[in-house]
N, C-alpha and C positions, 0 to 999 in steps of 0.2 A: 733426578739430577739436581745439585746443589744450586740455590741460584747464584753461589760465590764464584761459578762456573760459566754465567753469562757471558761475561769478555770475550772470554776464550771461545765459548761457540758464535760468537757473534763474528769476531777475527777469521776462524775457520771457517764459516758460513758465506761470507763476504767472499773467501781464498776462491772453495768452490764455485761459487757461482758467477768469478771470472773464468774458473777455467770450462763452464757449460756455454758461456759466452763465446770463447775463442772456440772451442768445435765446433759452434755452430755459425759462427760467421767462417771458418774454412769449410763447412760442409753449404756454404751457399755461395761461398768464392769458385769450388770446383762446380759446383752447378753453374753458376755464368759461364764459366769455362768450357762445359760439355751439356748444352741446354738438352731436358731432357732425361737426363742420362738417371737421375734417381726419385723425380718429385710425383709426388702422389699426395695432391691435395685434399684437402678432408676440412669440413668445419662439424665440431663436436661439444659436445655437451660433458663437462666436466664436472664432478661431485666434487666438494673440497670437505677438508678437515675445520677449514675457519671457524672461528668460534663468535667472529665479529664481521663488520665491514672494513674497518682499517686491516684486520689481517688480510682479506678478502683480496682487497685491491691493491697491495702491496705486492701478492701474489700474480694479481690480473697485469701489474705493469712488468714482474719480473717477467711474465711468461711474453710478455709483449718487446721485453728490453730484448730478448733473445731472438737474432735470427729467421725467419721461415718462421715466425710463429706472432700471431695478433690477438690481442682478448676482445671479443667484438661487444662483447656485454656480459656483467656483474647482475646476478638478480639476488636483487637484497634482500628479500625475503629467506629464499634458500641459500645462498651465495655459492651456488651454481657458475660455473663459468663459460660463457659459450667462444671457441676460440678455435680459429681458422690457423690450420698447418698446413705448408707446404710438402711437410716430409710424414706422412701418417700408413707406413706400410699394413700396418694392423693397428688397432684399437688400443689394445694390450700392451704394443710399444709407445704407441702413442702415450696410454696414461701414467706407465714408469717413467716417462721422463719430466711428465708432471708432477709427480708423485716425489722425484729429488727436488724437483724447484720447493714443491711445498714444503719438505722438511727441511731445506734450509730456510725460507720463511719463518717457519714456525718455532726454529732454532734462533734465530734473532728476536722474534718479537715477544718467549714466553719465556721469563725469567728461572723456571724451572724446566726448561727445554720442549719440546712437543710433544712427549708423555703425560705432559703433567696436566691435571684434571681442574 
């Protein structure tokens, strides 16, 4: 991807990652609302794509700016993420919703988008 194409993913990037913000502040509005009714807490261990620490933790505070979800620790070595959810029905859903944060992360911070090498 071109990097004359940054803006525009960074624009796009920013859009989405208000609208993972607002599902998940009404998917913990309706859990105040009906305690119970869907949380299934989990703290897990996250592999990331980061290629650095500034990506790293750029990712650790998005995942932390969202909702039912906290990064308890960054290990910089790996940059591993270790991060307590309130909503972790399985693994698997759990890591696909990590998996958009990080590609729009990685859509902002690499000037030839998250592909690029």
């Amino acid at each position: 991807m071109s990097a004359l194409l940054w803006p525009l993913r960074l624009v796009r990037s920013l859009a989405l990652f208000l609208v993972e913000l607002v599902r998940a502040n009404l998917r913990v509005a309706v859990e105040v609302a009906t305690p119970g009714l869907g949380m299934q807490a989990a703290i897990m261990v996250v592999s990331t794509r980061t290629r650095n620490l500034v990506e790293a933790v750029l990712l650790a505070n998005a995942i932390s700016l969202t909702p039912g979800t906290l990064t308890l620790e960054v290990d910089e070595d790996t940059r591993d993420l270790y991060v307590h959810t309130l909503y972790a029905p399985t693994r698997e859903e759990f890591l696909a919703r990590v998996a958009r944060l990080e590609d729009l992360v990685l859509d902002m911070t690499r000037l030839r988008g998250r592909g690029s090498a």
